[in-house]
C-alpha positions in Angstrom: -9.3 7.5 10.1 -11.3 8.3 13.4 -9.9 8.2 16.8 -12.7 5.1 17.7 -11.4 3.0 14.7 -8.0 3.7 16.2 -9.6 2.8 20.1 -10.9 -0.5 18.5 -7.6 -1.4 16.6 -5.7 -0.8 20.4 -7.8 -4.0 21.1 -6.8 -6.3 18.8 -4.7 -9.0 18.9 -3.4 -8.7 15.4 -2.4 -5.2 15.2 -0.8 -5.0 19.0 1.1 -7.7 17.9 2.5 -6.0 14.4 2.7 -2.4 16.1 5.2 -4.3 19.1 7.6 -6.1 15.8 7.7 -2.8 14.3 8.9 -0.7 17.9 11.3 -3.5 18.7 13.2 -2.3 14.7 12.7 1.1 16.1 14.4 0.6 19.6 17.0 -1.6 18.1 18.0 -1.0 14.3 20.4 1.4 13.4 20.1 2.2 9.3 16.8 2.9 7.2 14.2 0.1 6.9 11.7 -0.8 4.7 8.3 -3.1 5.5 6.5 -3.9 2.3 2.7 -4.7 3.1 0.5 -6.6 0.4 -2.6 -8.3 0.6 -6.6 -7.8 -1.3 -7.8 -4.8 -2.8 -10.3 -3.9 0.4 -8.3 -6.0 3.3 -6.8 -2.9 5.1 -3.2 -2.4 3.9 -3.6 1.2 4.3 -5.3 0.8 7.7 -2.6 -1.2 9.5 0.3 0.8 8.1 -1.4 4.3 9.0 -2.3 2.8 12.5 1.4 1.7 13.2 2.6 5.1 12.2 0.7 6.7 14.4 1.4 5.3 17.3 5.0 5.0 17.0 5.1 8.3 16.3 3.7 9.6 19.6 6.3 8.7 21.4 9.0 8.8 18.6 8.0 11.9 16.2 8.6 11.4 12.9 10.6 8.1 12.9 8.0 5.9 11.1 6.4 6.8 8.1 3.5 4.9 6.1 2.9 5.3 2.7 1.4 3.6 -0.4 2.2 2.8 -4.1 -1.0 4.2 -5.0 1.3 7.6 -6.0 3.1 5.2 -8.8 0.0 4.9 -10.4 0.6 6.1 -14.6 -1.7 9.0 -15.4 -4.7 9.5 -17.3 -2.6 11.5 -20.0 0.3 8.1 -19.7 -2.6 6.0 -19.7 -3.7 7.5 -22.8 -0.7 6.6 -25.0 -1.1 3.4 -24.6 -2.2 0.6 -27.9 -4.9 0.1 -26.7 -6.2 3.3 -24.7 -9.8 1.1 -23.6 -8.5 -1.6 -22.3 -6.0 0.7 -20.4 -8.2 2.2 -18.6 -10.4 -0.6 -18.0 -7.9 -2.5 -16.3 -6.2 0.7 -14.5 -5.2 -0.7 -11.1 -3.2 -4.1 -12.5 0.7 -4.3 -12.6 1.2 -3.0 -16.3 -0.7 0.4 -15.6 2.0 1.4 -12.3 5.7 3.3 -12.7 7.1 0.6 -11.3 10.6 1.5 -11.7 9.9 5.1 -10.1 8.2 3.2 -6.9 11.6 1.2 -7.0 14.1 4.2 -7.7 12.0 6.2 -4.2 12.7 3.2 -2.4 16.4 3.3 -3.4 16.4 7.0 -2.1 15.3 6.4 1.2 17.7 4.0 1.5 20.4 6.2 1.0 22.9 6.5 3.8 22.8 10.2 3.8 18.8 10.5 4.7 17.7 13.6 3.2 14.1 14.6 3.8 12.5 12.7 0.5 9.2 13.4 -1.0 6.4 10.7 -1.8 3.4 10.8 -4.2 0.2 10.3 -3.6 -3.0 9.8 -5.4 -6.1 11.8 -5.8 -9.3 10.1 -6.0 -11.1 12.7 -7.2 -9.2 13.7 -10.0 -8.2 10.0 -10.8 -4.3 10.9 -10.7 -1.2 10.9 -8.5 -0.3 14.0 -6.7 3.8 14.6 -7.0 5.4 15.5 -3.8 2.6 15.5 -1.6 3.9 13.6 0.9 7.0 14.6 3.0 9.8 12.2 4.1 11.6 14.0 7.4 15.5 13.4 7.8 15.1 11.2 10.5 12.4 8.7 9.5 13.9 5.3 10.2 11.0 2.8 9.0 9.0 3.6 6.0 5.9 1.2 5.7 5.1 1.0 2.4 1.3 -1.0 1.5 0.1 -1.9 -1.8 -1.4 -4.8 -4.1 2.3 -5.3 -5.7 4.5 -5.3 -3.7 5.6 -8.9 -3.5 4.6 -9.1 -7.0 7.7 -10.4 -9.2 7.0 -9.5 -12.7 6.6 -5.5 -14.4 9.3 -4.5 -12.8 8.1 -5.6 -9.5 10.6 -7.8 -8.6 13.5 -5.2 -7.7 11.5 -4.1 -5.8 11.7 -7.1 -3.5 15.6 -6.4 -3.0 15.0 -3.7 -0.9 11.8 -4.6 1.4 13.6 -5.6 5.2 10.6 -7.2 5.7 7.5 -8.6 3.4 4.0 -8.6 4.9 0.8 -10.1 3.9 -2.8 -9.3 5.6 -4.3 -13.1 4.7 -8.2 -11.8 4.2 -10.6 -14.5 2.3 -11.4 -12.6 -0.8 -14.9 -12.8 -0.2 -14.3 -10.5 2.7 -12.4 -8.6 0.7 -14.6 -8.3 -2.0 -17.2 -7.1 0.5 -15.5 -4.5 2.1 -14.7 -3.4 -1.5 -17.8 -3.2 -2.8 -19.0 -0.9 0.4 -15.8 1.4 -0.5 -16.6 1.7 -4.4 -20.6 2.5 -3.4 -19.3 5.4 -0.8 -16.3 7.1 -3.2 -18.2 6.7 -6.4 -21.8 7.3 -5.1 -23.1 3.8 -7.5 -25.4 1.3 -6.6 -24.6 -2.6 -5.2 -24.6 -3.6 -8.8 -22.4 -1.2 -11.0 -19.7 -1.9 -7.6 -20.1 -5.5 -7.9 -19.8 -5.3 -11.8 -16.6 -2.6 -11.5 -15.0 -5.6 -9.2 -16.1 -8.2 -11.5 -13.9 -6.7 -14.6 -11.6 -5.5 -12.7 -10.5 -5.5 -8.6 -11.2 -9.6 -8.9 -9.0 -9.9 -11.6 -6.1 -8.1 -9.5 -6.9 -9.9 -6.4 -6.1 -12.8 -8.1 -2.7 -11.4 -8.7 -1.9 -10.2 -5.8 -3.0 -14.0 -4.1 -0.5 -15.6 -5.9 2.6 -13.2 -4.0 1.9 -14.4 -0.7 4.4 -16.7 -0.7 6.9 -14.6 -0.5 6.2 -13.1 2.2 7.5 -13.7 5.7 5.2 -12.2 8.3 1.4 -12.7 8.0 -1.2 -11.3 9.4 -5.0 -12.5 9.4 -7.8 -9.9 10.1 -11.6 -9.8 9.8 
């Protein structure tokens, strides 16, 4: 993320207003804490929690970190084992096709009163698989913010997953927005035209924004961008 993205998010509304309830935790909690943000494929999970971090962390290092459950992600080689390999694979991305006891069992560790420096995976676009350790968890983080389509989801395991989130999060986007911003995303990572994007959400990113729209009930803060 460039610094003038960052500029333009110091102007709005929306994000001044989640970056202040996340400081007043910082200044005032005392034990680990975990946000859990969901919303649309494309509506800028990864965005808010990143921004947060980053400037929390300028003025206290290391105390918030923002990761996602894109590391959970099974691997092509998992993936691969599966009954039914094509259909797998075409619908990589929805609930069944994440470790979702793994994503809970990391939470469970940095919840751990003794906060040890932890590790978090991440995922590699480019190679199409999750990247173990990659991401480092200091001693003294205090808030983790954690984004991703499932995390208020409450079936595949899921729904432990719930018992540990402080605080549940939902960016309300209309999915055609959504969709949009998608689309442009697919077309710059995969170099493909308008149509093979728009045919790649079709069978599958619509089918898991459908999911994910049915979770934001349970959530308890929400947040509406554009």
């Amino acid at each position: 993320m460039n610094s003038d993205l960052y500029r333009k998010l110091d102007q709005l509304q929306t994000y001044q207003d989640a970056l202040l309830r996340v400081q007043h935790r910082l200044d005032t909690g005392h034990s680990r804490y975990i946000i859990g943000i969901a919303g649309l494929p494309g509506s800028g999970k990864s965005t808010l929690g990143d921004y947060i971090a980053l400037r929390l962390n300028q003025t206290h290092p290391n105390q918030v970190i923002s990761v996602s459950m894109d590391g959970f992600h099974l691997s092509k080689a998992q993936l691969g084992t599966f009954p039914d390999v094509e259909a797998a694979f075409a619908r990589r991305g929805a609930p069944w096709t994440f470790d979702s006891q793994r994503f809970y069992q990391h939470l469970v560790d940095f919840k751990q009163p003794d906060q040890k420096p932890l590790t978090w995976p991440s995922f590699d676009h480019t190679q199409g698989d999750p990247v173990e350790g990659s991401i480092n968890i200091p001693s003294e983080a205090q808030i983790l913010i954690v984004e991703g389509l499932y995390v208020l989801h409450n079936q595949h395991g899921f729904e432990h997953v719930q018992k540990l989130l402080d605080e549940k999060w939902f960016i309300d986007l209309p999915i055609e927005a959504a969709m949009k911003q998608l689309t442009m995303r697919h077309q710059q990572a995969w170099g493909i035209s308008l149509d093979e994007a728009q045919q790649r959400i079709a069978s599958n990113d619509a089918l898991n924004a459908q999911i994910v729209e049915q979770t934001k009930n349970r959530a308890d803060y929400f947040l509406s961008v554009k």
